[in-house]
C-alpha positions in Angstrom: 128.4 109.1 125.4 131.9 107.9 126.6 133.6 110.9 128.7 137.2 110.9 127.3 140.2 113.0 126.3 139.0 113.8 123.2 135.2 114.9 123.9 136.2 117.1 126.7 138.7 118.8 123.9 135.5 119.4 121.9 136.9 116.8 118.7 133.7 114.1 119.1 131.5 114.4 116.3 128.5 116.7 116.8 126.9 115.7 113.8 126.9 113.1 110.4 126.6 113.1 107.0 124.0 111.4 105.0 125.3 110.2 101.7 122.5 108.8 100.2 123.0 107.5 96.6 126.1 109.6 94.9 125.9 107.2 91.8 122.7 108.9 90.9 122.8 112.4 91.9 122.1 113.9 88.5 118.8 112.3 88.9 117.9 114.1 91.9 114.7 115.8 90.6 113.2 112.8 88.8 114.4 110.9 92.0 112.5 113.2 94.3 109.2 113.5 92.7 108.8 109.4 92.1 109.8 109.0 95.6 107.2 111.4 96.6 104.7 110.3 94.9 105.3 106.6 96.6 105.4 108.1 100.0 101.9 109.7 99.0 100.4 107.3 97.6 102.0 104.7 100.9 100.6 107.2 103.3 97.0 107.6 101.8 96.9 103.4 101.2 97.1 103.4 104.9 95.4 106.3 106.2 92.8 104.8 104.4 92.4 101.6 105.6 92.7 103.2 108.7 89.5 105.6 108.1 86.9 102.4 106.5 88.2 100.3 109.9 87.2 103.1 112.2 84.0 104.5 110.3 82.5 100.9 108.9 81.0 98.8 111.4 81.5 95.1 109.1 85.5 96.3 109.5 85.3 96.2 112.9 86.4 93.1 113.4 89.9 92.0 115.4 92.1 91.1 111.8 91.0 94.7 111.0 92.1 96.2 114.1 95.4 94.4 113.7 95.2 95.6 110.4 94.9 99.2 111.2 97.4 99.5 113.4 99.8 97.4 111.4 99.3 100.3 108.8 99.6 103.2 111.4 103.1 101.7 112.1 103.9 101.6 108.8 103.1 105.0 108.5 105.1 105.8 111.1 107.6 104.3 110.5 108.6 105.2 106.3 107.8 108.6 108.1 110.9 108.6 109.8 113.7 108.4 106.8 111.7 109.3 103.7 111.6 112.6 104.7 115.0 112.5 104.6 115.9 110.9 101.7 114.0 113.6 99.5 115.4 115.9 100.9 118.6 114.3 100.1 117.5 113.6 96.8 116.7 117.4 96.0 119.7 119.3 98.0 122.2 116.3 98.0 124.1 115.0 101.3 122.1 116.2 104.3 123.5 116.8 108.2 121.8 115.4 110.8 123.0 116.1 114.8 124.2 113.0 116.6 121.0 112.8 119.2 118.6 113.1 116.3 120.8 110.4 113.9 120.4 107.7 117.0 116.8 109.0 117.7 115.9 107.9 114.2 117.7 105.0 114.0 116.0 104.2 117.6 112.3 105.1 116.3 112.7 103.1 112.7 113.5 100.2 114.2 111.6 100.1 117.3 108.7 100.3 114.5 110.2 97.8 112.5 110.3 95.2 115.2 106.8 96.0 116.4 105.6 95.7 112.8 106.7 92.1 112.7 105.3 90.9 116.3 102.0 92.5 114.3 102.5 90.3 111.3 103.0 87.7 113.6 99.9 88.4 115.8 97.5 88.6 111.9 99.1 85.4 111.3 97.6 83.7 114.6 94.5 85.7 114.4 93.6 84.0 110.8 94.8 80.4 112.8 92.1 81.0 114.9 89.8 82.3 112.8 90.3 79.4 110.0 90.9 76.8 112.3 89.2 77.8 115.7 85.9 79.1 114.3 83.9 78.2 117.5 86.3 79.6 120.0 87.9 82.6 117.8 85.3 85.6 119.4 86.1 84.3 123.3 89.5 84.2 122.3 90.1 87.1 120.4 88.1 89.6 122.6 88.4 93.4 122.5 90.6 93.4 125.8 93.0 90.6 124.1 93.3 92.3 120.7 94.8 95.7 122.8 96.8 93.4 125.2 98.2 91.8 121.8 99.3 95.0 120.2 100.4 96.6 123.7 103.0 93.5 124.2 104.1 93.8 120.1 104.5 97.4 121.0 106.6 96.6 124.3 108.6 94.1 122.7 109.6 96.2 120.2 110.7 99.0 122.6 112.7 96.8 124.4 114.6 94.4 122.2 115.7 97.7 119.7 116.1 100.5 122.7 118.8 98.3 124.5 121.5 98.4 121.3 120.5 101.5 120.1 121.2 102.8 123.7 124.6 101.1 124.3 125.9 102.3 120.6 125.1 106.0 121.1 126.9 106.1 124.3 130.4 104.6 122.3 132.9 107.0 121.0 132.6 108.5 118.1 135.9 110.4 116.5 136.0 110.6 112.6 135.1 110.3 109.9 131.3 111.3 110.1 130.0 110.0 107.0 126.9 107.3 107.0 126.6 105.7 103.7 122.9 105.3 103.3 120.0 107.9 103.1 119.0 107.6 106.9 120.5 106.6 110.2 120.8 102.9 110.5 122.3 100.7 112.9 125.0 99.4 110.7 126.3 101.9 109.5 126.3 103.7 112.7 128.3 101.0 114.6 130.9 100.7 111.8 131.6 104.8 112.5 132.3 104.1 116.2 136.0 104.5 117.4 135.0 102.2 120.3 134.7 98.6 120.2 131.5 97.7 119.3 131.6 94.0 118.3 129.4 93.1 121.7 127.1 95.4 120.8 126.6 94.6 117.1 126.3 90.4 118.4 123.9 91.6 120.9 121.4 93.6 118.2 122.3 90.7 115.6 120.3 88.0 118.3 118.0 90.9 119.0 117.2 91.0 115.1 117.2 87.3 115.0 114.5 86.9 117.8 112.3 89.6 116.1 112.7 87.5 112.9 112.5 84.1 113.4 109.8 84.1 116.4 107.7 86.4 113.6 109.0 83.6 110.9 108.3 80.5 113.2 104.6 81.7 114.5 103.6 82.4 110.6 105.1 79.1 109.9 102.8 77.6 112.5 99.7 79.3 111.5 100.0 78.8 107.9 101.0 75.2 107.5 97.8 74.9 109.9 95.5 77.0 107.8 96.5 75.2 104.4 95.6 71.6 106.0 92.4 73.4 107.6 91.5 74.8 103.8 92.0 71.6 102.0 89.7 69.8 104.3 87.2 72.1 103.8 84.3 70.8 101.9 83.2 73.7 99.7 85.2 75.0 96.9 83.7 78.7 97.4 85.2 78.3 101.2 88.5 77.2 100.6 89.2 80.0 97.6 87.8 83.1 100.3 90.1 81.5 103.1 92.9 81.7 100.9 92.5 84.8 99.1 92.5 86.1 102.4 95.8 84.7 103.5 97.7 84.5 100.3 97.9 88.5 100.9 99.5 88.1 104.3 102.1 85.5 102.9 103.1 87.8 100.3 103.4 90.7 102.8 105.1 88.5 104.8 107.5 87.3 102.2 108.4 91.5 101.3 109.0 92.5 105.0 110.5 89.2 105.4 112.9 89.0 102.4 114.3 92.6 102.3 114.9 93.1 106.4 116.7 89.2 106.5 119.0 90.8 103.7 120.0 93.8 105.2 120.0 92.9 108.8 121.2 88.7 109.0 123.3 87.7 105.5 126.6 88.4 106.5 128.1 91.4 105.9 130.8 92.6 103.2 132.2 96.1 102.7 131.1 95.3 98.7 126.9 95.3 99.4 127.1 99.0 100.8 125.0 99.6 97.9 122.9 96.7 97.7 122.1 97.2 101.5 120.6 100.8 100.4 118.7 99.2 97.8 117.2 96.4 100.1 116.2 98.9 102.3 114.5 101.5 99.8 112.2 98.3 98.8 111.8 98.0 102.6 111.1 101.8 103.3 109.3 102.6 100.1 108.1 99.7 98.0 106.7 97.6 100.5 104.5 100.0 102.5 103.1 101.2 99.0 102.5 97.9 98.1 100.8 96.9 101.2 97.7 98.6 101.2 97.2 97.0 97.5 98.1 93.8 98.6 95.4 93.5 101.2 92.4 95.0 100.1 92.9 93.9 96.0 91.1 90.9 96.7 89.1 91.8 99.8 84.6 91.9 98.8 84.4 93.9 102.9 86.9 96.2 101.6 86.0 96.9 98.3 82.3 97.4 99.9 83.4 99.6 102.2 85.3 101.9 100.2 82.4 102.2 98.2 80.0 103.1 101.1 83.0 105.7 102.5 82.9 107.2 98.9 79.2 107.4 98.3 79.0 108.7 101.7 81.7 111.9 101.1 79.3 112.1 97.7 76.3 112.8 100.0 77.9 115.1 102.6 79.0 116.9 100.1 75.8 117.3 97.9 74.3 117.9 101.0 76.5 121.0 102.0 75.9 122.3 98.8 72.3 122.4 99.0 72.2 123.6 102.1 74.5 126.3 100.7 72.4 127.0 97.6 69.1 127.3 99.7 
């Protein structure tokens, strides 16, 4: 943080104030326990595709790996402000210190950008796949599937650490106020008594690389997997190839739709709210609707579960016997 007059007279803010949504505040309660119940259910989706990839051997393959960790991420990452946002749904406007508001802000969207690099990387893992059979396995070994995620990972880090960085060390005088449920970049920058326009052009390219390199690789794969699956010759083929990547596209179009939104359509004083509401569909609905999305349609999956379940079924009968005996 800047070293000026007023910090060393002890007037910088300390900490900020989470508005979250005062239009709906008598609501709280009913709020809370639907929110909840969404992070739950978001968490569990994930965790367990998470579990069948690690414990069934068919789901170790490299789209499930990317899977996997593309669902850890998400947990991660609606793990950083949902917390927050029932708590400010049950207690009303919560505090938050000014190293933890940028450390959030910092770890949401360091997630958020490595989530899309993994989109990105699914997307050219079912190119290959679809389009590559023959070379896919040489190409897509073990060692490249972690040096893949390693570099979405590293990307991420860098490209959201740099802004993030350079904001928290502006000046920040009054008022303390964020209007939204968790600490976002935004809203942050628009606090700042400094001037912050360089720094809100540099995260806007930032943004825009994370976005449209994500956007133009899917692009790429896609428009090559739909003339790969009309050439194919069997019916059965082509409907299993694109059950498989009509999921991805509508992920893609979720994550896609509600961060291009928030984060590029120029900004007005006016969408405040509509902002918060983009990214409660981004932070909630999305990584509920994920885990759905992918394994509705998906035979391995469905088989798997089933195994997992009749699996827990045994141990448990098993226990019980031994128990009883």
């Amino acid at each position: 943080m800047l070293m000026t007059e007023a910090t060393r007279n002890g007037t910088a803010i300390q900490e900020f104030i989470l508005e979250g949504f005062p239009a709906v505040e008598h609501l709280g309660i009913l709020l809370f326990l639907v929110h909840l119940l969404a992070y739950l259910a978001s968490l569990v989706g994930n965790m367990l595709i998470i579990t069948m990839t690690c414990e069934d051997h068919r789901l170790h393959t490299p789209m499930y790996f990317f899977l996997s960790t593309f669902s850890f991420v998400e947990c991660s990452c609606v793990s950083t402000v949902i917390p927050q946002l029932l708590a400010i749904f049950l207690s009303g406007r919560q505090k938050i210190s000014f190293g933890a508001c940028f450390t959030q802000a910092f770890v949401f969207l360091f997630l958020g950008a490595t989530a899309f690099f993994l989109l990105a990387v699914l997307s050219l893992d079912r190119y290959l796949a679809i389009c590559k059979p023959l070379h896919y396995h040489t190409i897509m070994s073990p060692r490249m599937c972690v040096y893949l995620v390693t570099v979405c990972l590293v990307l991420g880090f860098l490209l959201m650490a740099i802004p993030v960085v350079m904001l928290s060390r502006s000046f920040y005088c009054g008022p303390n106020v964020i209007p939204h449920f968790f600490c976002d970049f935004e809203p942050l920058a628009n606090l700042s008594c400094s001037e912050t326009r360089s720094i809100k052009m540099l995260f806007f390219n930032f943004v825009l690389v994370v976005l449209f390199a994500s956007l133009l690789i899917a692009v790429f794969a896609y428009s090559n997997i739909v003339v790969t699956i009309v050439r194919l010759p069997s019916a059965r083929e082509r409907q299993r190839a694109f059950s498989t990547c009509s999921s991805h596209l509508i992920v893609l179009s979720l994550m896609f739709g509600s961060c291009i939104f928030i984060y590029i359509k120029p900004k007005q004083s006016s969408r405040l709210d509509t902002n918060r509401e983009a990214a409660l569909v981004n932070t909630v609905v999305t990584p509920l609707l994920n885990p759905v999305i992918y394994t509705l349609r998906n035979k391995q999956v469905h088989q798997a579960l089933k195994d997992t379940i009749s699996k827990v079924k045994h141990h448990r009968y098993h226990r019980k016997n031994v128990l009883f005996s």
